[in-house]
C-alpha positions in Angstrom: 75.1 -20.7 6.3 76.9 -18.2 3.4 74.4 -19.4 1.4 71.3 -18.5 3.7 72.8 -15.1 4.1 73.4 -14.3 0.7 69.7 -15.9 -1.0 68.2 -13.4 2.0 70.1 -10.6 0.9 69.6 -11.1 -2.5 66.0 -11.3 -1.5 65.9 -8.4 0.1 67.1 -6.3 -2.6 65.1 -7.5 -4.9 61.7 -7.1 -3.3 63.2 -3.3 -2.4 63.8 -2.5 -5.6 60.7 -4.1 -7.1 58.8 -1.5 -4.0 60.7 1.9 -5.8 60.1 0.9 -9.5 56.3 0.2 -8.6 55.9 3.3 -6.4 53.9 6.5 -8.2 55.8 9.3 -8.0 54.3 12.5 -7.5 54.1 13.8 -10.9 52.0 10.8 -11.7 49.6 11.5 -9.0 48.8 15.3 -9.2 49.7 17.9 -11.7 48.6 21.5 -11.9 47.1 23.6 -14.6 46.4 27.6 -14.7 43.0 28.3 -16.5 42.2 32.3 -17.2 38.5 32.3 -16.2 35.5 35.7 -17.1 35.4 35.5 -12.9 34.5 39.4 -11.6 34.0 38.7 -8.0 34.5 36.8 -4.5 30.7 34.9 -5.5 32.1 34.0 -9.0 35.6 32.7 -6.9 33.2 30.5 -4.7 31.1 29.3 -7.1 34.0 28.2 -9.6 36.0 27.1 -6.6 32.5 24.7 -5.4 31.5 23.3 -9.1 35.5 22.5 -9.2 35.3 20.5 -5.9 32.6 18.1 -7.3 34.5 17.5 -10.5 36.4 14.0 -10.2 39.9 14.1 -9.7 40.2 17.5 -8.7 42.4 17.7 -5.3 42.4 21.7 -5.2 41.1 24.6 -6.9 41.8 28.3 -6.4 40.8 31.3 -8.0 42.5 34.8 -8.2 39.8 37.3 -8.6 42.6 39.8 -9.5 44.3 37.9 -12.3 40.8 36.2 -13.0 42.9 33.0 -13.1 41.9 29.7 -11.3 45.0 27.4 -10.3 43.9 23.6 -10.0 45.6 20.7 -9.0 44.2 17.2 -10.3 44.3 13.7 -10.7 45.3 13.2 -14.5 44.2 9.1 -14.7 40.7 10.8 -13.9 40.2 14.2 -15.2 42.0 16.4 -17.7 42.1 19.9 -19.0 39.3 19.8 -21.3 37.4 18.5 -18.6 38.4 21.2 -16.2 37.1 23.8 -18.8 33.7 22.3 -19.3 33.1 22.6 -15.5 34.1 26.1 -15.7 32.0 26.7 -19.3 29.1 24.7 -17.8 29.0 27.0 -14.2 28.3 29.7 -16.3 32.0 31.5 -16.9 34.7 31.6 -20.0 37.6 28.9 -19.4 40.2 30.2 -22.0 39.0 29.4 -25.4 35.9 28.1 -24.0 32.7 30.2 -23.6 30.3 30.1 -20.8 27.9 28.1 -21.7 24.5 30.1 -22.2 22.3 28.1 -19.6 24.9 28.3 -17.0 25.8 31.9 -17.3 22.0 32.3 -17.4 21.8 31.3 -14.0 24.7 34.0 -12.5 23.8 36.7 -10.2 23.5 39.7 -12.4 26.8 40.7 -10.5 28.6 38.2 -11.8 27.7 38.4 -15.6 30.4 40.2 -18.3 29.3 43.6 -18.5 27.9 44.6 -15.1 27.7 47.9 -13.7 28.2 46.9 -9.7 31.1 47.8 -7.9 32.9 44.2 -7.6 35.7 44.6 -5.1 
């Protein structure tokens, strides 16, 4: 009867700590990365914010107009910051060291291209 208690015990314990050595912890899951964008106005925050959405792994995405920075937090085992940047590059706007890419930026509203003369707000 000892016996059955302690081989259930000893069970026990090892099947819950098997459960918290297995278990992903947060940091695993989702981290977060600042990128300082060419964004100008609430249609550039929209459209970053929208192309960002689509992009795998990506949980959240939120641009600043102010600070012209967009916060994102992602799925590292399925995107990663050079990724994130190429989104942004590709949708027309400058991610960092990363220019727009000409066919994207080609497609902006002339509000939001570098350079233009309407009141942004």
């Amino acid at each position: 009867m000892l016996r059955n208690l302690f081989l259930t015990a000893l069970t026990s314990l090892i099947l819950l700590g098997n459960s918290f050595a297995s278990a992903p912890t947060r940091d695993d899951k989702e981290k977060e990365v600042k990128i300082k964008t060419s964004a100008i106005c609430g249609m550039c925050k929209a459209r970053i914010e929208r192309n960002l959405a689509f992009e795998k792994g990506v949980k959240e995405a939120d641009l600043d107009v102010k600070s012209k920075v967009v916060t994102i937090k992602y799925n590292p085992a399925k995107t990663d910051v050079a990724k994130l940047k190429a989104n942004i590059s590709k949708t027309g706007y400058d991610a960092e060291e990363i220019t727009a890419d000409p066919v994207g930026y080609n497609k902006l509203p002339s509000c939001c291209k570098k350079g233009s003369d309407m009141d942004h707000q």
